[in-house]
N, C-alpha and C positions, 0 to 999 in steps of 0.2 A: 470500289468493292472492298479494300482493305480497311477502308475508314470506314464502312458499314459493319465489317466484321469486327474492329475493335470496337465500335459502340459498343454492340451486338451482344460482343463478351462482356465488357463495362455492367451493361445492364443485366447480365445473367447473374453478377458474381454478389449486383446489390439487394439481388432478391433470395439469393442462396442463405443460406443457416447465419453465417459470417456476417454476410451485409445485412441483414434482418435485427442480429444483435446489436448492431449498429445504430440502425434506421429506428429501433424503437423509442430507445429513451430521448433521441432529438426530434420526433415529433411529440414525444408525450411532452419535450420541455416548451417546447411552440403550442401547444394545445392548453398545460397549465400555465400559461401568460394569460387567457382569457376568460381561467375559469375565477367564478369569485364566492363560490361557494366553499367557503374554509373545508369542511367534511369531506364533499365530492370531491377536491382538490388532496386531500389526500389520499381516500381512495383510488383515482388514478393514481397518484403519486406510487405508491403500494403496489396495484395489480399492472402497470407500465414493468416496474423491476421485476415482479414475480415473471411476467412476461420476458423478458428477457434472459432471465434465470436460464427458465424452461428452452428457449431457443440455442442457448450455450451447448445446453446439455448435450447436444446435438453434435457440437463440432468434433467430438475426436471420430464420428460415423460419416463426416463429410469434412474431410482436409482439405485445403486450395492453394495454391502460390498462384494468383493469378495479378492481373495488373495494377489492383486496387486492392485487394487483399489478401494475407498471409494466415493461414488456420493449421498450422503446423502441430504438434502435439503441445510441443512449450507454449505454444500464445492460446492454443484449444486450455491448458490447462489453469492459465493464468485467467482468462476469460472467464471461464467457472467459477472459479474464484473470486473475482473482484464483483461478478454479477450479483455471485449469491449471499455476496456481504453489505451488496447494494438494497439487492432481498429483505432479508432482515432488517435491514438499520431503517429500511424505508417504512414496515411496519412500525418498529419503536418509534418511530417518529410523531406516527399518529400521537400517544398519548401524549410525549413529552411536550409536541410544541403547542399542542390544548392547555397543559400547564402554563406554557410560557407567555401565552396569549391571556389566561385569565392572570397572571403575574402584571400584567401590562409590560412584559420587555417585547412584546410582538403587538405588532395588529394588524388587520389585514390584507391590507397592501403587500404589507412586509413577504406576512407568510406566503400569498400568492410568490410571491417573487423567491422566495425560499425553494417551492416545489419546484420551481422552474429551473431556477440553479441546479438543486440536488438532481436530475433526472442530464441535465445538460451538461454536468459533472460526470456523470455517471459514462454519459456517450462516449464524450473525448477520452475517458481514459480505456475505452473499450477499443476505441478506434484509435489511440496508441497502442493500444497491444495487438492489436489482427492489422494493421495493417504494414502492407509489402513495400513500403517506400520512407529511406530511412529521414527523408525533408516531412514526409506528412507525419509520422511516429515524435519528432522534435514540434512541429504545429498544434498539434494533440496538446500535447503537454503542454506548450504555451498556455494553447486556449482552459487547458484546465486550469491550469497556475491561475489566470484570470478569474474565472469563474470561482476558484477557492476564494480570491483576494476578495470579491465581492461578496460572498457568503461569511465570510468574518467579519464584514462591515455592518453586515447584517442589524447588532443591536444598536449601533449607532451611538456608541460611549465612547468616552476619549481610550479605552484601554483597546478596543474593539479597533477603534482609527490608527493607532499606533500598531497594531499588531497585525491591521492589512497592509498599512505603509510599509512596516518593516520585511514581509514577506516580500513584497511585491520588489522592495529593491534589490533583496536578499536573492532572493530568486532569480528575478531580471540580470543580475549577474550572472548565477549560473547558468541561466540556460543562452545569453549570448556568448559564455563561453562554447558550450553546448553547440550553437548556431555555427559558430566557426570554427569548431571540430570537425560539423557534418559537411561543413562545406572545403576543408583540405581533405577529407574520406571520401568525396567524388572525386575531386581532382585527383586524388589518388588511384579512383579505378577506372580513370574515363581510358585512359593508354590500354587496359586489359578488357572492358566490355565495352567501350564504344560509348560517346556522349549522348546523354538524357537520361531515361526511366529506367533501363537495365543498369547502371554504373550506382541508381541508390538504390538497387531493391534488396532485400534484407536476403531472398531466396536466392539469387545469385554473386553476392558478393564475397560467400564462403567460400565457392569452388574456386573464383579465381583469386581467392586476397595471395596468392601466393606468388602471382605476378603480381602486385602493388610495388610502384615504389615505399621501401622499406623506411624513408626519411620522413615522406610524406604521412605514413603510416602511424608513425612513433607519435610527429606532431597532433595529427587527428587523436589519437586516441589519447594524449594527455589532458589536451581541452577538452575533450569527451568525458575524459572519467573524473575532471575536476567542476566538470557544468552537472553532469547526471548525479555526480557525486551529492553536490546541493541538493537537487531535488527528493535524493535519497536519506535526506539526514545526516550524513557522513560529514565529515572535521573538512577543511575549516568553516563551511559556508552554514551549519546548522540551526545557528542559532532564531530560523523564521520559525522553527514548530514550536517549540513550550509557548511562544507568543502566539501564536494562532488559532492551538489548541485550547488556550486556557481562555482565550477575551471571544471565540467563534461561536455558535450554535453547535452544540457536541454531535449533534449527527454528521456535521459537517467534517469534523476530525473525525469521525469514525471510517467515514468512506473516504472524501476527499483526499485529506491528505497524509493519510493509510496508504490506498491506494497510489498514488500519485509514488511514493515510497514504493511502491511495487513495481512498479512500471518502470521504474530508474531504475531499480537493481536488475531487472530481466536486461534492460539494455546493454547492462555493461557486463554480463554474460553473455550477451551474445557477441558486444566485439574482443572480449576475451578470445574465442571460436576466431577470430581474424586475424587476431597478431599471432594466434599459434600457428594457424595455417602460414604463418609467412617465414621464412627461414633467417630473413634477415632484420626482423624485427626484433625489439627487447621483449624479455618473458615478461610477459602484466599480472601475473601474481602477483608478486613481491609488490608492488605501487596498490593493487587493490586489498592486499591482505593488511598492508601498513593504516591504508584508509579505518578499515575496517577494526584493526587493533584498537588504533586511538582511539577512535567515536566509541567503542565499549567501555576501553578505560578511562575516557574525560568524562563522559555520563557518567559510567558505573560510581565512578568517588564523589558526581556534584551530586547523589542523589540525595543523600543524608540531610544535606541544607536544603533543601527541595520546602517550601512551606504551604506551597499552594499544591494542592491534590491535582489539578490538572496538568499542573508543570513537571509534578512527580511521574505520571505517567508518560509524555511525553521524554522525560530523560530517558525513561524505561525502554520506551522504543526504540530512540535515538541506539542504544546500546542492544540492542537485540538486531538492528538493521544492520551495524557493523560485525554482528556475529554472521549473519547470513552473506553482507559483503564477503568477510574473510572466508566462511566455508567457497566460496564462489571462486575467490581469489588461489585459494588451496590447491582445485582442481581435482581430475579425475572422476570417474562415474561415482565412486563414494562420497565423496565431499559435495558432489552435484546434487546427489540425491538428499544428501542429510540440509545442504541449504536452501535444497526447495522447498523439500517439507517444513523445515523451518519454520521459511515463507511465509508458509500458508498457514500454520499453526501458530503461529504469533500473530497472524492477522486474524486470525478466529477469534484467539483470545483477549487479546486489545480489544476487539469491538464487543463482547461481552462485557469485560473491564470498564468500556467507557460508559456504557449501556448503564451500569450501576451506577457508577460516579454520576451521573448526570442526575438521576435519582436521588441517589441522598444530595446532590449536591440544590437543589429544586427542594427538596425536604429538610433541609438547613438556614435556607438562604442566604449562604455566601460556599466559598472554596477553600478556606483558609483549614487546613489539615488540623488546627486546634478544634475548628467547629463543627467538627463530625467525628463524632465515635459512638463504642457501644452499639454499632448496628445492628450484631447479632441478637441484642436484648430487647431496643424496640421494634425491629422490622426484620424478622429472622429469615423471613425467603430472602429479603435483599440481603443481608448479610452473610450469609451463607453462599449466593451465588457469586460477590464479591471475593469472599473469601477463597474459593473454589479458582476463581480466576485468578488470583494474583499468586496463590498455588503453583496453578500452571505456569506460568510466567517466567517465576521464580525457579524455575529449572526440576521441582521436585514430581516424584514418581503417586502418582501412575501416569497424571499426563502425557499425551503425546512429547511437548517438549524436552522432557527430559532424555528420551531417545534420542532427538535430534544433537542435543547438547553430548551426550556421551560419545555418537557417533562422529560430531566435529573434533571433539578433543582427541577421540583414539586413531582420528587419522590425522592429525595433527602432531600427534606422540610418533604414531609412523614417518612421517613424509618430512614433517617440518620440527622436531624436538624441540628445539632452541627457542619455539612461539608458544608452547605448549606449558610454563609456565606464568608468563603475562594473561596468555588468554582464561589460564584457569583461575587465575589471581581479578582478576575482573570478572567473571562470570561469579565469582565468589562472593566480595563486594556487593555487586549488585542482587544476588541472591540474600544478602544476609537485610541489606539495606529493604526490599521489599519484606521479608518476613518481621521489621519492627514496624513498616508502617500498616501491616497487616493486624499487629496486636493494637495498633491505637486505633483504627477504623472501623474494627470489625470488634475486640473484647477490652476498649479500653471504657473509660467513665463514659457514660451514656452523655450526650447532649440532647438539647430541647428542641422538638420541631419548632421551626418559624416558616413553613409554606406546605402548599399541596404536595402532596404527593401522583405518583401518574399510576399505580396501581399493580396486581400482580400480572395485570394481561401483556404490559408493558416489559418484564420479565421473560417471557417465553423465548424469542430470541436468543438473550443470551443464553439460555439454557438448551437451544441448540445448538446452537456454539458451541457449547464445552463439553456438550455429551460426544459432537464430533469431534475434538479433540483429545475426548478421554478414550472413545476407541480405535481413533488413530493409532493412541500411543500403547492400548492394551493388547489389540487384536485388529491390526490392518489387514483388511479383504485381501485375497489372495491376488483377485484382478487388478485390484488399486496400486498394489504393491508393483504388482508387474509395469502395469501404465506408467508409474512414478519413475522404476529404475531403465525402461527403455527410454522416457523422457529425457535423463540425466545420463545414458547411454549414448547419445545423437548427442547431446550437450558438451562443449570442452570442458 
């Protein structure tokens, strides 16, 4: 009877809102393995994420900690998030990989195999975020890590092979650091909840981390924060995104390995929440906030040398990832709040950003930051929405961003003085460094198209992107706000 009942549950919880968002984009990716109509293969592709979107929406009206899944407000919010940039990017995709197909760098096999990835990509990082079990949250992201490596192999060029290989080992380190974090973090609470599925579930390991051994503790969360650190962009292990960004299919870096950077920083806030909880443990600020310094400051100064446009924005990231590390790291409801929104505001805008890039970069034909400029002269919606984006990015007003940025530094000036001139000395740099490659991209000497372009419907996306981001940052909903700072309220 009790094993009837935990099916029972099992299967309730995979039909609920949580396990729905789930279950959709892993059978749309089983479904686009068969399909061979290029067109209807992306339509699925497209209304599969819009579907899922819409299911998200759902979560913060049906919350769970049950045995397979966690729908808490932070993973309800993260969920939305990562769905709805899945949303998007899965439209833009339409046009771009019809360009890339008449390019001859895709053809149809390929792209089948493209939809399939991208929707199956899309799961695993869904199902590292909702789910209640800190071994299947680590599997997730394997299997995405994989799934990304495959999707960058995608064009099948020696840049494309090197820049999977180098993730794949790059990463493969992190996350067997990662591996053997999460497995001294049960051994650590099997003494306080009892061996098996309660000792890794994310909903109970806060109430008791305060009985953890405090040594075991320490250990786990260094391997933790230097495996997830990887995944996250963070110093030292960084160096698989400018590669994987630049040689991939750029939807692919929009979501995948965006996301995947989301999903690693949500982690290491939440075992933040554990070492505080435990009395005899080290503070993990200071170790995540250091992370998080460096990766702004080593990016923010290589950006200048930066020559390839896709490499440039990847530093971009890289250094914006350690900004929301560090707000993370900071602590407190205000720094929680200012690094979620962050978050999600530099994930908005990255995927717009890259949404462009991949356009002129397709209406160039090549990457190289000499062969594209003058956008706003020949192609002014593109140029304009580029510009708008890298705007935001760049820290300045009215963007949402620039909220976030003020509100890290002014509790940074509070709480922590003595970081609050590094951090602003790099958010500097890196602001200044995007406003000149802003003038050669966007109003410097026009260059000559050499390919298709993917058109203005291919645009729309990013332009809802940064309209949600411009009124995040002008006039955020009264309710949203609230949602946001209860989120980062419950949060360490």
């Amino acid at each position: 009877m009790n094993e009837l009942s935990l099916l029972t549950g099992m299967l309730r919880e995979l039909v609920s809102a949580p396990g729905l968002v789930v279950l959709v984009p892993f059978a749309a990716a089983a479904g686009l393995g068969f399909v061979t109509d290029a067109r209807l293969g992306a339509w699925i592709n497209g209304a599969a994420a819009t579907l899922a979107f819409l299911l998200a929406c759902a979560l913060p009206w049906e919350p769970i900690a049950g045995l397979l899944l966690l729908a808490d407000p932070l993973a309800a919010f993260m969920a939305i998030l990562t769905s709805f940039l899945g949303m998007t990017t899965a439209w833009f995709s339409q046009g771009y990989m019809q360009v890339e197909v008449q390019a001859g760098r895709f053809d149809a096999p390929r792209l089948r195999l493209y939809h399939a990835l991208f929707q199956a990509g899309l799961g695993c990082m869904l199902l590292a975020l909702l789910s209640n079990n800190v071994a299947v949250t680590w599997g997730a992201l394997e299997a995405a890590t994989l799934v990304s490596v495959l999707a960058v192999a995608l064009p099948r060029t020696e840049d494309a092979a090197r820049a999977a290989s180098r993730q794949f080992v790059l990463c493969g380190v992190g996350l067997a650091m990662a591996c053997f974090g999460t497995t001294v973090l049960y051994l650590a609470a099997v003494p306080a909840l009892g061996a098996g599925v309660p000792a890794m579930s994310w909903s109970r390991l806060p109430a008791a981390a305060a009985a953890f051994n405090p040594a075991m503790l320490n250990l786990a969360f260094v391997f933790l924060l230097l495996g997830y650190g990887t995944k996250a962009g963070l110093v030292p292990l960084h160096g698989w995104l400018p590669d994987s960004q630049a040689a991939g299919p750029l939807p692919v870096s929009a979501v995948l390995s965006g996301s995947i950077l989301n999903v690693a920083l949500v982690v290491i806030l939440r075992l933040r929440g554990l070492l505080d909880a435990n009395p005899g443990a080290i503070a993990p600020g200071l170790p995540i906030m250091a992370l998080g310094l460096a990766s702004l400051l080593l990016a923010a100064f290589s950006l200048g040398a930066q020559r390839d446009v896709k490499r440039f924005f990847a530093g971009s990231t890289i250094a914006q990832s350690g900004v929301a590390a560090f707000a993370f790291g900071l602590g407190g409801a205000g720094a929680t709040f200012a690094g979620l929104l962050h978050l999600a505001l530099h994930t908005l805008t990255r995927a717009a950003i890259l949404q462009c890039v991949g356009a002129a970069v397709q209406l160039n034909g090549g990457q190289r930051c000499a062969g594209i400029g003058g956008l706003l002269l020949r192609h002014r919606a593109l140029g304009l929405t580029l510009a708008a984006g890298m705007v935001a990015v760049a820290g300045l007003p009215p963007f949402g961003l620039f909220t976030t940025l003020f509100l890290i530094l002014s509790g940074t000036v509070d709480r922590a003085p003595w970081l609050a001139v590094p951090l602003a000395l790099g958010l500097a740099v890196a602001g200044w460094a995007m406003a000149e490659r802003l003038l050669a991209l966007c109003l410097g000497p026009p260059t000559p198209d050499r390919g298709p372009g993917t058109g203005l419907p291919a645009l729309v996306p990013a332009w809802v992107q940064l309209a949600l981001v411009l009124v995040l940052g002008l006039a955020m909903p009264g309710p949203v706000a609230a949602w946001l700072a209860a989120i980062a309220g419950a949060a360490p």
